[in-house]
DRENLOFI-981271 format. One record per residue (C-alpha): residue in three letters; x, y, z; residue number from 1. Coordinates in nm, 3 decimals. Example, Ala and Ser with C-alpha at 12.3 -4.5 7.8 and 13.67 -1.06 7.14 Angstrom:
BEGIN
ALA,1.230,-0.450,0.780,1
SER,1.367,-0.106,0.714,2
# end
This chain:
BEGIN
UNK,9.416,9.397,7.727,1
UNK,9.518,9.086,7.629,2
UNK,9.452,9.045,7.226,3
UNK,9.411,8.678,7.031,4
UNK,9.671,8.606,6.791,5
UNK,9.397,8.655,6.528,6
UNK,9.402,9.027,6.612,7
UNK,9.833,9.091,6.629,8
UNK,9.791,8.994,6.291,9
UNK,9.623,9.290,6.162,10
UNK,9.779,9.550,6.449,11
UNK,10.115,9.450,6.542,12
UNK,10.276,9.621,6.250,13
UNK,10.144,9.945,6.429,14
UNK,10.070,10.292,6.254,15
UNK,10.315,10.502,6.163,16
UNK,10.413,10.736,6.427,17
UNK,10.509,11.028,6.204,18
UNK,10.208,11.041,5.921,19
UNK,9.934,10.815,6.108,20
UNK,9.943,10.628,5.815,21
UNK,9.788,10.273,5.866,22
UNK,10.023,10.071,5.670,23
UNK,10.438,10.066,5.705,24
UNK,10.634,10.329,5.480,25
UNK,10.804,10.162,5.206,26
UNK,11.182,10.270,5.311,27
UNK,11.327,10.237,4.999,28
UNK,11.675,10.387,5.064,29
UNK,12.009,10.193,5.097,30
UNK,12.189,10.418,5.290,31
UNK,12.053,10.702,5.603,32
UNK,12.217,11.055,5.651,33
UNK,12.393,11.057,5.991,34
UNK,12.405,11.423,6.172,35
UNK,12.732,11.397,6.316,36
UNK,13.075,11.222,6.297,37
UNK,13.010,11.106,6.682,38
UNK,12.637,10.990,6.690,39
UNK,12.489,10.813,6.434,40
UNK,12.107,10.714,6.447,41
UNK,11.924,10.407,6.460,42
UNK,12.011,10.317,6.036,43
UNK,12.299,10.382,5.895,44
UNK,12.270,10.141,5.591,45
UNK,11.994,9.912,5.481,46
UNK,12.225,9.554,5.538,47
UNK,12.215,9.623,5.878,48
UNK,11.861,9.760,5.948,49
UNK,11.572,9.958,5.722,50
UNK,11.239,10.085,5.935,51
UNK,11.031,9.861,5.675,52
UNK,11.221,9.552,5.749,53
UNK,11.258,9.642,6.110,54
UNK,10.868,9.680,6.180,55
UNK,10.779,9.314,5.991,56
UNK,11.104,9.154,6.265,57
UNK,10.894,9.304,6.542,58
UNK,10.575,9.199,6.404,59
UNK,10.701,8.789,6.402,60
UNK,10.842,8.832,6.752,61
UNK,10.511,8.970,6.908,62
UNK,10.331,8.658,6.700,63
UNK,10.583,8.404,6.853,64
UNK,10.647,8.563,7.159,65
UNK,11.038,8.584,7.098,66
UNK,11.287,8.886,7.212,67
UNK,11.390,8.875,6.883,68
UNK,11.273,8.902,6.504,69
UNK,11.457,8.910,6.210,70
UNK,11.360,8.851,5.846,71
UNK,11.611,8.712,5.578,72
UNK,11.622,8.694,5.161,73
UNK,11.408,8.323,5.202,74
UNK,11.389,8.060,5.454,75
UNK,11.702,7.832,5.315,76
UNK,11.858,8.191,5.438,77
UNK,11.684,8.205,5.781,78
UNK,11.802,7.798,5.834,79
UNK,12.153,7.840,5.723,80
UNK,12.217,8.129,5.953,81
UNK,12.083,7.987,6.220,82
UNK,12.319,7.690,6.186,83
UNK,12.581,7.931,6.156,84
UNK,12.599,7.991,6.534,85
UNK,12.750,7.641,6.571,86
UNK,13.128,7.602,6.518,87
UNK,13.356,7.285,6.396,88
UNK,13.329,7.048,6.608,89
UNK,12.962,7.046,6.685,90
UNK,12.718,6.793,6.637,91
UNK,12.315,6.825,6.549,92
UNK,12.038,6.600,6.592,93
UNK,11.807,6.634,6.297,94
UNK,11.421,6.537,6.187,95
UNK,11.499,6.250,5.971,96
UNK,11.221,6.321,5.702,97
UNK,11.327,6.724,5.703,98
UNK,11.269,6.957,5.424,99
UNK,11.523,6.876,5.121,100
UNK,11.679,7.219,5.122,101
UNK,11.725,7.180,5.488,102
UNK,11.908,6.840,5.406,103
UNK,12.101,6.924,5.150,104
UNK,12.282,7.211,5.415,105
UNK,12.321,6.983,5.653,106
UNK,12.498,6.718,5.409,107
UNK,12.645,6.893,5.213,108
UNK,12.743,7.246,5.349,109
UNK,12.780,7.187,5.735,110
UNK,12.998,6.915,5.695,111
UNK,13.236,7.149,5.531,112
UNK,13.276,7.340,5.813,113
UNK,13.318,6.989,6.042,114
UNK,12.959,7.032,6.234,115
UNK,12.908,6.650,6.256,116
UNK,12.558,6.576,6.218,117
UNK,12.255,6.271,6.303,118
UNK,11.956,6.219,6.158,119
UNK,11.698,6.062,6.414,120
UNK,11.287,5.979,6.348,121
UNK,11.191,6.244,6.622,122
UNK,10.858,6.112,6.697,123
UNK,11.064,5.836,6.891,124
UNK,11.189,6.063,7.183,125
UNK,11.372,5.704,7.306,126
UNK,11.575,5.726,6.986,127
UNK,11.626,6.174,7.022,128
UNK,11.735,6.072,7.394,129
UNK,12.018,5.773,7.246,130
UNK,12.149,6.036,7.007,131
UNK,12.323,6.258,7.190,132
UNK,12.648,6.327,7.164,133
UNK,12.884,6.533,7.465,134
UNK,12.932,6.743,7.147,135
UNK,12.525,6.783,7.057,136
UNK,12.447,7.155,7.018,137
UNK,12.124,7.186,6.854,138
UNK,11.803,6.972,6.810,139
UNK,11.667,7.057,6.507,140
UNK,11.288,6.990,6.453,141
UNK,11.043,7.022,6.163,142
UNK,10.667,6.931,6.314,143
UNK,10.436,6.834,6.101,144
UNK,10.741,6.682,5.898,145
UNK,10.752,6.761,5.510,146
UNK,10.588,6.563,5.346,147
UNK,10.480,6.306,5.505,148
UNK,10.354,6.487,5.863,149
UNK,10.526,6.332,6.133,150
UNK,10.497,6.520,6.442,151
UNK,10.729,6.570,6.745,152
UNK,10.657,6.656,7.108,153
UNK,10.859,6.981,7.054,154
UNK,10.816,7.058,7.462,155
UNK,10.987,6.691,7.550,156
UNK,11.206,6.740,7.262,157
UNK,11.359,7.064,7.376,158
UNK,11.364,6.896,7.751,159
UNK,11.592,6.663,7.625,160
UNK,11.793,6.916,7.448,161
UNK,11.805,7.149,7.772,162
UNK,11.952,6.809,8.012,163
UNK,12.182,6.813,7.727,164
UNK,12.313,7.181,7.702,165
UNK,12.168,7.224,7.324,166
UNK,11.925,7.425,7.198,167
UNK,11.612,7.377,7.011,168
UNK,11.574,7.510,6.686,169
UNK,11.154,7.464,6.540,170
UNK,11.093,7.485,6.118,171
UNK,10.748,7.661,6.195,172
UNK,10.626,7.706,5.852,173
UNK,10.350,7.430,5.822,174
UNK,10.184,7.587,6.120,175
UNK,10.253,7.963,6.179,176
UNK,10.230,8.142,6.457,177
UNK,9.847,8.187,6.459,178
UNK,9.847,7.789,6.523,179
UNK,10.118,7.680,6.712,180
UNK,10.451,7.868,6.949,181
UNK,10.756,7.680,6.974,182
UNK,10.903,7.942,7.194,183
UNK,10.648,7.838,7.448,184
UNK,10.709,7.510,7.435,185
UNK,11.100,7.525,7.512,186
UNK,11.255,7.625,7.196,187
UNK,11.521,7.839,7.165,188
UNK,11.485,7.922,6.769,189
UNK,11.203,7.938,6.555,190
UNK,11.190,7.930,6.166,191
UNK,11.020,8.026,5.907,192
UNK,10.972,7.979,5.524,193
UNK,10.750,8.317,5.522,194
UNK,10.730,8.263,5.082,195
UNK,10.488,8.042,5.243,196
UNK,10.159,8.088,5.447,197
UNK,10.292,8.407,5.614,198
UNK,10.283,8.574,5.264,199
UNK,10.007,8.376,5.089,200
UNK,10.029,8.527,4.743,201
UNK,10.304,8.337,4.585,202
UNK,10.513,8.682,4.508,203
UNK,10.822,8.674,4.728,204
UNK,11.064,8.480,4.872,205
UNK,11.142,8.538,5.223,206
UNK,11.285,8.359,5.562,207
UNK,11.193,8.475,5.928,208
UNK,11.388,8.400,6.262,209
UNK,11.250,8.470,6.615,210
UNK,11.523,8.371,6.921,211
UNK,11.385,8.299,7.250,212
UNK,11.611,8.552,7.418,213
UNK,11.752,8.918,7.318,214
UNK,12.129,8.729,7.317,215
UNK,12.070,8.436,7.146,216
UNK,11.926,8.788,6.908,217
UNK,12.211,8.937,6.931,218
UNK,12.417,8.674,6.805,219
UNK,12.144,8.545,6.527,220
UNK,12.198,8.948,6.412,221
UNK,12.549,8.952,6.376,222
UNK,12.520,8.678,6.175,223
UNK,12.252,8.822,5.944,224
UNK,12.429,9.120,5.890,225
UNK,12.729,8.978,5.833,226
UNK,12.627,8.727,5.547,227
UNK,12.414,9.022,5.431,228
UNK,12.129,8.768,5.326,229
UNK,11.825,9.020,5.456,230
UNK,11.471,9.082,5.303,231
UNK,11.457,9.424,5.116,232
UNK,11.215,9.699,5.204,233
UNK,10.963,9.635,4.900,234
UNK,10.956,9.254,4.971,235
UNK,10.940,9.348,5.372,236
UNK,10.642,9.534,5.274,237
UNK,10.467,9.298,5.103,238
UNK,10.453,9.042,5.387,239
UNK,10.345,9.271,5.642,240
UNK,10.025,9.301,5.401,241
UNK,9.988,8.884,5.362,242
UNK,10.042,8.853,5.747,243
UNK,9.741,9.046,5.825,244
UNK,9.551,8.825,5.653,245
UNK,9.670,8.522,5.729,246
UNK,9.384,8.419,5.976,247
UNK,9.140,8.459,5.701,248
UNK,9.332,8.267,5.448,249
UNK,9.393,7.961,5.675,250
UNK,9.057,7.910,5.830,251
UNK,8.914,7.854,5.433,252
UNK,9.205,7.637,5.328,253
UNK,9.219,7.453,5.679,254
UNK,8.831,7.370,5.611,255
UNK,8.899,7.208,5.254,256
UNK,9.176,7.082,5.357,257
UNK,8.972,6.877,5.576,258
UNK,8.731,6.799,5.333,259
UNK,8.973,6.686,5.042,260
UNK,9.168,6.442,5.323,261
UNK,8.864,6.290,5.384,262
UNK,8.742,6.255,5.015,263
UNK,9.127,6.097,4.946,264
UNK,9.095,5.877,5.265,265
UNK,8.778,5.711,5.110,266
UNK,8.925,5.678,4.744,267
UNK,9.013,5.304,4.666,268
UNK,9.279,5.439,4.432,269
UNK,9.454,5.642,4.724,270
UNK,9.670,5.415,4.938,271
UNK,9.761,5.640,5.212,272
UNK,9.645,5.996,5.343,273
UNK,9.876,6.202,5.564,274
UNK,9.724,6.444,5.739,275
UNK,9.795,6.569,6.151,276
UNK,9.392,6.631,6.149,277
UNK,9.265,6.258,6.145,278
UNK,9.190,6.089,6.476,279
UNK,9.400,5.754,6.373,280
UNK,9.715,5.964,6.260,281
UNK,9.993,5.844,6.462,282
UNK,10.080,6.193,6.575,283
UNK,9.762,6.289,6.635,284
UNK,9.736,6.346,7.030,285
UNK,10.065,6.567,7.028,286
UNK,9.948,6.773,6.755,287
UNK,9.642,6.838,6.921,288
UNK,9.828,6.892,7.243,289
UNK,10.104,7.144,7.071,290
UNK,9.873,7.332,6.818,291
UNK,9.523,7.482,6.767,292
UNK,9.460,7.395,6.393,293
UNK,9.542,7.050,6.162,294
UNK,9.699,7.278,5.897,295
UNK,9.633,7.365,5.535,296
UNK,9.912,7.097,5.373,297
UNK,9.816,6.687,5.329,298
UNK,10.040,6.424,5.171,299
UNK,9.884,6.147,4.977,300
UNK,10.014,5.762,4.838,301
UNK,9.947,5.657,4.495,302
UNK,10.052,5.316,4.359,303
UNK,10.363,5.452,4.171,304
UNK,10.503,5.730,3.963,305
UNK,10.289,5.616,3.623,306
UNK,10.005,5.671,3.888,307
UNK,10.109,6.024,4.016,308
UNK,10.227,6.117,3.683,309
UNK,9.872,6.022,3.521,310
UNK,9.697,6.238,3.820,311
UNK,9.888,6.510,3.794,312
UNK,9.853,6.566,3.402,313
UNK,9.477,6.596,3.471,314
UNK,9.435,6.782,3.745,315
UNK,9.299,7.131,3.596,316
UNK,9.240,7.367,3.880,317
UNK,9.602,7.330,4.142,318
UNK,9.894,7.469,4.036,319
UNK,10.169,7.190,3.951,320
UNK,10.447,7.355,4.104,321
UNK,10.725,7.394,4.396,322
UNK,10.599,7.606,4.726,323
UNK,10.277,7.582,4.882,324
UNK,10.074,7.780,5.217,325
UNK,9.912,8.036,4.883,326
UNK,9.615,8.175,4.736,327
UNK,9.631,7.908,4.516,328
UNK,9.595,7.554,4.567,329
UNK,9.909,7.417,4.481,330
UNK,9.997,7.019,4.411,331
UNK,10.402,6.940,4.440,332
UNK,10.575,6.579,4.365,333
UNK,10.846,6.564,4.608,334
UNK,11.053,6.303,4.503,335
UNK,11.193,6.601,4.195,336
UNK,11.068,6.871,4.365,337
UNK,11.086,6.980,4.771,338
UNK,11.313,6.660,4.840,339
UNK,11.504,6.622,4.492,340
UNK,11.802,6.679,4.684,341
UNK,11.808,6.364,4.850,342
UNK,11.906,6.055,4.740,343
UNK,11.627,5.818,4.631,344
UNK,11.720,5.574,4.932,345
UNK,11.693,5.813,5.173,346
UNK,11.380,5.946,5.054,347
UNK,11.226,5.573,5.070,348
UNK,11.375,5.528,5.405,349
UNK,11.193,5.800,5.501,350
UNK,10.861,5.688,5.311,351
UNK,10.872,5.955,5.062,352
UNK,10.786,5.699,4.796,353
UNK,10.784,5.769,4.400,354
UNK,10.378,5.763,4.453,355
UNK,10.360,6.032,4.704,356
UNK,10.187,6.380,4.645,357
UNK,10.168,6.707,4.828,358
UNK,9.911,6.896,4.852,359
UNK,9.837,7.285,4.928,360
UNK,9.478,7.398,4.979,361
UNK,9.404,7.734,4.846,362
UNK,9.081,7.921,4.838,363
UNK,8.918,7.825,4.540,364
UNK,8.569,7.639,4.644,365
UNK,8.599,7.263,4.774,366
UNK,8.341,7.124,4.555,367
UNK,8.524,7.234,4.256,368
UNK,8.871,7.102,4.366,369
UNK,8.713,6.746,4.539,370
UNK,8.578,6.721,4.134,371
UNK,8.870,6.831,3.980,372
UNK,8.998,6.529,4.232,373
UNK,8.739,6.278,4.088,374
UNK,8.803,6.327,3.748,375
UNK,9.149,6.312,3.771,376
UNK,9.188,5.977,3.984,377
UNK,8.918,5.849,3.741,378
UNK,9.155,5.870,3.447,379
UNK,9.412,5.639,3.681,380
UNK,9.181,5.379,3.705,381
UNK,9.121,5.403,3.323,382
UNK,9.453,5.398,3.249,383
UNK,9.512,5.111,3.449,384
UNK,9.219,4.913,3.319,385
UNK,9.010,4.949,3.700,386
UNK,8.669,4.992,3.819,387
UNK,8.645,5.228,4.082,388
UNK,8.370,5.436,4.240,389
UNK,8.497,5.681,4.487,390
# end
């Protein structure tokens, strides 16, 4: 029977074949007792593979439809070892507006190890298709962008990378894979922060990988156990339990999402919304196209920093903090927070202005954040000396 992705949620951890119990043993052991000096069994020590860790890597591949899971210490972890199956000499193509952590690797760590490197606006697949280099390994794509949504065509995308002998690597975060599979669209890699919307509670860090195919696995593996940067058995644990109830989460915080985009949209104080779920968004149609759901996460434009910094100090109910996809709604300034690693031109090149917002729906009722909202953006207007009804 084939079962919705809304189901694999809940089941593909599977019940434990030796108790029948319903969640995953907690294998909290760092090393396993081997019966002979000839054979050794399927752990030997917990670097290299622990049952708890192993059933959450072949819970993400079922939910992306990879040959391969495996789950890291966070998703900076998951990215850099990824990169790590290039070699000097290589050359990426890179989202232009990707996740500060992500550019601060590429600029700053990759270019150690001479993997030349290109950042491109991916939603121009004329400009992806000029950038290739005889050297060009990897496309590497972030869709919606972070922060301010941009959205690539990952199936032409990774057609262009295939003509070119790369591969495709997909940041999946914003969307999980209850609302949108890279791997079915042509990529090669997907990624994931799971600290995000895969756990949902704000109480881990952790990174998830799922290859295409069981070599491009093989390879991703060596490299995991190698740098030794893997998710522990307790932390394992604890995102198997968020996963299964991700589909729940998500369909609440999609809805307000929706609701508070619209209420932002309206507000004269709010210059721009960016959000993949309105009509006039310029990525719109592809998103549609490549995914089921607009996502939880919207972007927003002030005037300036005064602006954002006035907002922020009266916002009561979101969290002010770095992170987002929990529990909580959280609000995040990226020019000192996600992107702080970039340099202030390249964050206005990339219209991550001093003004712009993030913005994480949680669960907490719509009403009460849309007035929390209200109040807040009021206080701009009174601090600037305006008169606005929203």
């Amino acid at each position: 029977m084939s079962e919705r992705r809304e189901t694999k949620l809940i089941h593909s951890a599977g019940i434990d074949p030796l108790t029948g119990a319903v969640n995953v043993p907690i294998y909290l052991s760092s090393t396993f007792h081997q019966e002979s000096i000839d054979s050794f069994g399927p752990f030997d020590y917990s670097r290299s593979g622990n049952p708890t860790r192993k059933s959450l890597e072949e819970t993400i591949a079922k939910l992306e439809g990879g040959a391969r899971g495996l789950a890291f210490s966070s998703g900076m972890a998951a990215i850099s070892s990824a990169f790590m199956l290039l070699k000097a000499g290589d050359h990426v193509l890179v989202s232009e507006d990707v996740y500060g952590g992500t550019y601060r690797f590429i600029t700053e760590v990759l270019e150690k190890f001479k993997v030349d490197y290109t950042f491109v606006d991916m939603t121009d697949l004329g400009e992806v298709a000029a950038a290739f280099q005889p050297n060009t390994k990897v496309v590497y794509i972030e869709t919606p962008s972070n922060p301010v949504m941009k959205i690539t065509d990952i199936e032409m995308a990774a057609k262009l990378a295939k003509a070119n002998d790369a591969m495709t690597f997909v940041d999946n975060t914003f969307m999980t894979p209850l609302y949108q599979n890279p791997l079915e669209l042509g990529a090669d890699i997907v990624l994931h922060s799971a600290t995000k919307f895969l756990s949902g509670h704000s109480d881990i860090t952790a990174g998830l990988a799922v290859t295409k195919d069981a070599g491009l696995g093989e390879q991703l593996a060596f490299i995991q156990n190698t740098f030794g940067s893997v998710l522990g058995a307790q932390d394992s644990y604890t995102l198997i339990q968020g996963i299964k109830t991700l589909g729940a989460r998500t369909k609440q915080s999609g809805e307000t999402t929706a609701r508070i985009a619209e209420y932002l949209h309206r507000h004269p104080l709010v210059e721009e919304v960016y959000y993949p779920g309105f009509s006039f968004h310029p990525g719109n149609p592809i998103h549609k196209r490549q995914a089921s759901h607009a996502g939880c996460v919207l972007s927003f434009r002030l005037a300036d920093k005064d602006a954002a910094r006035i907002l922020v100090d009266a916002l009561e109910i979101p969290v002010f903090a770095v992170s987002l996809g929990a529990v909580e709604s959280i609000l995040s300034y990226p020019a000192t927070m996600s992107h702080a690693a970039m340099p202030p031109a390249e964050r206005e090149k990339r219209g991550i202005t001093d003004g712009v917002l993030r913005f994480s729906a949680g669960l907490e009722h719509p009403d009460d954040l849309i007035n929390d909202f209200s109040q807040a953006l009021e206080k701009i207007a009174i601090a600037k000396g305006l008169s606005v009804a929203d």
